[in-house]
N, C-alpha and C positions, 0 to 999 in steps of 0.2 A: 366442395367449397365450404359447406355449413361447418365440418372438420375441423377443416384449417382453421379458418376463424376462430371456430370455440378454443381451438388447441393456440390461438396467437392470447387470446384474451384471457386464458386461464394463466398462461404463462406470466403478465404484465401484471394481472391481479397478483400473482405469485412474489411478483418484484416488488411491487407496489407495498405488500401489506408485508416483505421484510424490512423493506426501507423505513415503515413507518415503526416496526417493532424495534430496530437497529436505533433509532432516535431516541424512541422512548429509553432503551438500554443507556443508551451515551447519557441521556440526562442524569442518570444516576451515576453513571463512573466522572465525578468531578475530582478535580485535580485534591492530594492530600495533603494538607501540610505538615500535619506532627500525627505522629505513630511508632509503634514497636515494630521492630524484625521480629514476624513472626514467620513459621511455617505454615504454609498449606498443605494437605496429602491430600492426593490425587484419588478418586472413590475409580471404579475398574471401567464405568461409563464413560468416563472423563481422559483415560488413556487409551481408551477403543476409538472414541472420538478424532484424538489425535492423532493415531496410526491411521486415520481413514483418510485425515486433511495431509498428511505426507506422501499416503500413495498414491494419490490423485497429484499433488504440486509434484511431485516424481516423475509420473509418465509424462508431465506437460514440460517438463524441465528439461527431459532426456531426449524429448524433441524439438527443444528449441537448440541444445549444444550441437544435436547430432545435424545443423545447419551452422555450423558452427558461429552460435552466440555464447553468452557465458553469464545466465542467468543466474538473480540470487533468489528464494525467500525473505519477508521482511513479515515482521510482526509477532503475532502469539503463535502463530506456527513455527515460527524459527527459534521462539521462547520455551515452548509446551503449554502457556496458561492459555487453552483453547476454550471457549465455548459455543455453545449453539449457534452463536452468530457469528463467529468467526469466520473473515474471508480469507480465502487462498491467496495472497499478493504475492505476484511473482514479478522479479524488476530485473530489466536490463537496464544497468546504472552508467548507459554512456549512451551515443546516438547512434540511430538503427536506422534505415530505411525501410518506411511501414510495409513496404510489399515482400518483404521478406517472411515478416511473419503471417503476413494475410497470407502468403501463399502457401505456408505450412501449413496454415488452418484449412484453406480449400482442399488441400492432398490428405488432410485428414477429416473432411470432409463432418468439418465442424463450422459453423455459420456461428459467426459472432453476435450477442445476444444486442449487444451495443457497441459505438465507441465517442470518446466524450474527447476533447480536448479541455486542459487545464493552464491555469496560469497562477498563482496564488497573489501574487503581487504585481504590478507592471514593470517589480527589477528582476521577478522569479525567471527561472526558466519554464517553459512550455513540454508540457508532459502529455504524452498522449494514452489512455486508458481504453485498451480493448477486452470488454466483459464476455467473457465466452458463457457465462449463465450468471445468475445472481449475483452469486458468490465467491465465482473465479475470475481474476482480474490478471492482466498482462500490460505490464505498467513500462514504458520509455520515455525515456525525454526525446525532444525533438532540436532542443538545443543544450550547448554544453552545457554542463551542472559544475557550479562553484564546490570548494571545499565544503561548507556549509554544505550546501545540499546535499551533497557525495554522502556524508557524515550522519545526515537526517536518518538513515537508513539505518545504520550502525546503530546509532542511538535507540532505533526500537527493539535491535536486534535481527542479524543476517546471517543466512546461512548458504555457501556453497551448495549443489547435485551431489557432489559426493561425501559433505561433510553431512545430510541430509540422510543420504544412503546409508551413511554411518551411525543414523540415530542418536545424532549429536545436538544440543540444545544448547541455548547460549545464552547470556545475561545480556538483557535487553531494559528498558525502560516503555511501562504503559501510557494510553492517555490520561490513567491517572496520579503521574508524577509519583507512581510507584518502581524501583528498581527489584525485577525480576531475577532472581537467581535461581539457576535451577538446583532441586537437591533428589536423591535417590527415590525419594517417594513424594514427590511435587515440586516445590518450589519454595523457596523464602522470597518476602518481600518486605520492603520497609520501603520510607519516603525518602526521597532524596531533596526537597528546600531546606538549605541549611546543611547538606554534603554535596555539593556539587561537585567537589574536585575529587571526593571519592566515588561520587556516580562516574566523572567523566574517568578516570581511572579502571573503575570496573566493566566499561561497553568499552572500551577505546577508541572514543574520539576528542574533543578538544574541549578545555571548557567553556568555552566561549558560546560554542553548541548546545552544551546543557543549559547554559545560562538565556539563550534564546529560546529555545524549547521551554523553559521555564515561565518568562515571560508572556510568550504567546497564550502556551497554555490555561494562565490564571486567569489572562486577559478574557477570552474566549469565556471562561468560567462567570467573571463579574461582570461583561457586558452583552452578554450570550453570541454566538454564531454569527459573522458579520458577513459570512461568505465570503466567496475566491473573486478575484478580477475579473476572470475569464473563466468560461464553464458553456461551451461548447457542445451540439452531438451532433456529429457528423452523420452527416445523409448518405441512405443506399449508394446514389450514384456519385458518391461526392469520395477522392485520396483522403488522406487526412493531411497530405502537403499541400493541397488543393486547397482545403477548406483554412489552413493554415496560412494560406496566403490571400486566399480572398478576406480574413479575419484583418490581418496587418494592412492591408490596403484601405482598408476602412478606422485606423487606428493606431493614430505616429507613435504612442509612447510602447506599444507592439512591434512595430517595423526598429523603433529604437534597438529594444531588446535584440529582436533579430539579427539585426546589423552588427550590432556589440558582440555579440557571441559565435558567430561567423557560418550563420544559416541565407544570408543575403548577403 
């Protein structure tokens, strides 16, 4: 029993003291406003890195289809500009019911480290985040996702299991208001305030998206972190429909949501 314990509280400490290194990192990637396109090259640490965060999003990808879902990558793994903190986001960008995948997890006989429920605004949709360890995340909505949202994704940059298998990279946009393109030996990057129709151009989605993205993000930057609406973590014995609905029962402009998008 002494074991387990030590092995549950080294684990949490484990989470804990990335979550606060993760912070400290963000505080420095603040959004840019004026800069050159310049190139980055990639050092051999930095593209080992990445082949390690794809074959891991790989395996997890190839069994989430082989039940047939049709999961993406979203971020600097879908980008290539990885770093040390870099988490695995892996997104089914439509609605799932969660015991599909908890049951794939159980057959693989993988216990989820967490699962949080989100909401970002009270007009957002409701996303449900199951962290299989620190770092790896299995990200659904639980009710439909507007164009915007869909697009949210796009914008960081997304990539297909097989466009992935194919060691494919893609121009995406960071949180810091940098557009990522990838090139043979790294990436170029420059700012996008002040080209937005040529960022929205370059990730393909709409400007309107870059232009909220742009907004939020300065925002965030000049009145720091305001937090989400909702920020849930579901309990051992608790669905996450469950807990999703005991949440809205306590919370009309929730049940709203819900109603509106056609989960009630």
């Amino acid at each position: 029993m002494e074991d387990i314990c030590l092995r549950f509280f080294k684990k949490r400490l484990c989470y804990y003291s990335l979550l606060i290194y993760k912070q400290l990192v963000s505080r420095r990637r603040k959004p840019v406003k004026i800069g050159d396109r310049i190139e980055v090259v990639y050092s051999e640490s930095q593209w080992r890195l990445l082949s390690e965060l794809r074959s891991k999003a790989i395996k997890i990808m190839e069994n989430l289809e082989r039940i047939g879902l049709n999961p993406i990558i979203h971020g600097s793994v879908a980008r290539g500009d990885v770093s040390p903190t870099s988490d695995i986001d892996i997104v089914i960008p439509y609605v799932v019911p969660s015991y599909r995948i908890e049951l794939l997890l159980d057959e693989l006989n993988i216990k989820p480290f967490k699962r949080i429920l989100t909401q970002a605004t009270p007009a957002h949709a409701v996303k449900a985040h199951i962290y299989l360890d620190e770092a790896t995340i299995i990200t659904f909505p639980l009710t439909n996702l507007t164009r915007h949202e869909r697009e949210f994704y796009k914008f960081g940059g997304e990539l297909t299991l097989s466009e992935l298998k194919n060691n494919k990279r893609v121009c995406g946009v960071d949180k810091r208001l940098k557009l990522i393109e990838p090139s043979p030996r790294g990436h170029y990057e420059e700012p996008i305030i002040g080209k937005e129709l040529y960022a929205a151009n370059k990730v393909g989605v709409s400007l309107d998206v870059v232009q909220e993205r742009i907004k939020v993000l300065t925002r965030r930057d000049e009145v720091g972190r305001t937090g989400v609406y909702l920020k849930y973590e579901v309990g051992p014995g608790e669905s996450i429909e469950e807990a999703l609905m005991m949440l809205a029962s306590k919370d009309p402009a929730l049940r709203r949501v819900l109603t509106s998008r056609g989960f009630l």
